[in-house]
Every structure is written in structure tokens, then in C-alpha cells.
N, C-alpha and C positions, 0 to 999 in steps of 0.2 A: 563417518558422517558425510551426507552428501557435498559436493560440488557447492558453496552459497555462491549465489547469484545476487548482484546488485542492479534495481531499475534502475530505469532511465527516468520514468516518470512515474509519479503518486499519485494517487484518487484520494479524494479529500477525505474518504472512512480513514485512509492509512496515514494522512497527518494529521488527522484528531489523533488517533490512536500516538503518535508522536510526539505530538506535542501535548498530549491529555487535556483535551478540551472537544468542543461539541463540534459535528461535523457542520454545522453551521454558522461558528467562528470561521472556521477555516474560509468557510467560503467569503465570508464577509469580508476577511483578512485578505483575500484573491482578490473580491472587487474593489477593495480599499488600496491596493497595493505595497503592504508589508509581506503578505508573501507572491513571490515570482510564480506568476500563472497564466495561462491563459485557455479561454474555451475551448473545446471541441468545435462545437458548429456554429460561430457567434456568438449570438447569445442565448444560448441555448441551456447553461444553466450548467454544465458539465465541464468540468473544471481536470485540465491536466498543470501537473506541478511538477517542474525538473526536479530531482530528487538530487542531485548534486548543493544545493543550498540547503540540506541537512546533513552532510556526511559530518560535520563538527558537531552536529548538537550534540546532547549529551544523553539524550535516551538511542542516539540511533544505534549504536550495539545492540541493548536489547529487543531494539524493532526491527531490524534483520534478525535476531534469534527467533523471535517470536513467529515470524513470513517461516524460516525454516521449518519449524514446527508443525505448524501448520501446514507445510507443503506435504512433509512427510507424513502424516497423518491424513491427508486427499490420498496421495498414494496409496498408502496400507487401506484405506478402504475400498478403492479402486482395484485395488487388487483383490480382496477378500471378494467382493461382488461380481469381478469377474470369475474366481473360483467357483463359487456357487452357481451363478446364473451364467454364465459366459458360456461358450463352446469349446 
């Protein structure tokens, strides 16, 4: 199995997905300040979240297994399409 890599920061698709709730909790939770965030470009709506304030939750296991998963699967297709179509 590859290398897991741990971010540094979350996009709020990947702490719904974490915390199982709607990407628009998360955000609300951001501008509420129960979770540690802050914008991109003000207020612009884009929300970066240190991902060190999950390394205890208790799904984050399986939401680094999942990111793996998924990465390896971008690859294998990545690859297959370079097969085919590539040079």
C-alpha cells in the first residue's frame, strides 16, 4: 500500500464527510466558531480547516482510509488513460 499522507488542511466536503453531516453545517460550524477555520480570501466563502483538530475524532481512521482509496483509484485511472490515449 501506498505512502498515507496526512493534510495539513481540510475543505469542508472532507469534514462533512468526517464528521457526517452537510457541507453546509461545517460551514456554519466555521463561521460560528466550533470548528478552527478560516477563509481563503476573506470573506469569500472558502473555508480552509487545520486538520490537526481531527486527528482524535473518532472516524478519522477511516477518513484517511477512504482519501487513500480514492487517491489510488485517480491513479489507476490516470494511468489506464494514459495507456490508451497518452504517447
Amino acid at each position: 500500500m501506498a505512502e498515507q499522507t496526512i493534510p495539513d488542511d481540510l475543505h469542508v466536503r472532507d469534514v462533512a464527510l468526517l464528521l457526517d453531516v452537510t457541507p453546509q453545517m461545517v460551514r456554519r460550524y466555521c463561521a460560528e466558531g466550533k470548528i478552527e477555520a478560516y477563509q481563503r480570501l476573506g470573506d469569500s466563502g472558502k473555508w480552509i480547516i487545520p486538520a490537526a483538530q481531527f486527528f482524535h475524532h473518532p472516524n478519522w481512521p477511516s477518513f484517511l482510509q477512504m482519501r487513500e482509496q480514492l487517491k489510488s483509484q485517480s491513479i489507476r485511472i490516470a494511468e489506464k488513460m494514459e495507456k490508451e490515449f497518452g504517447e
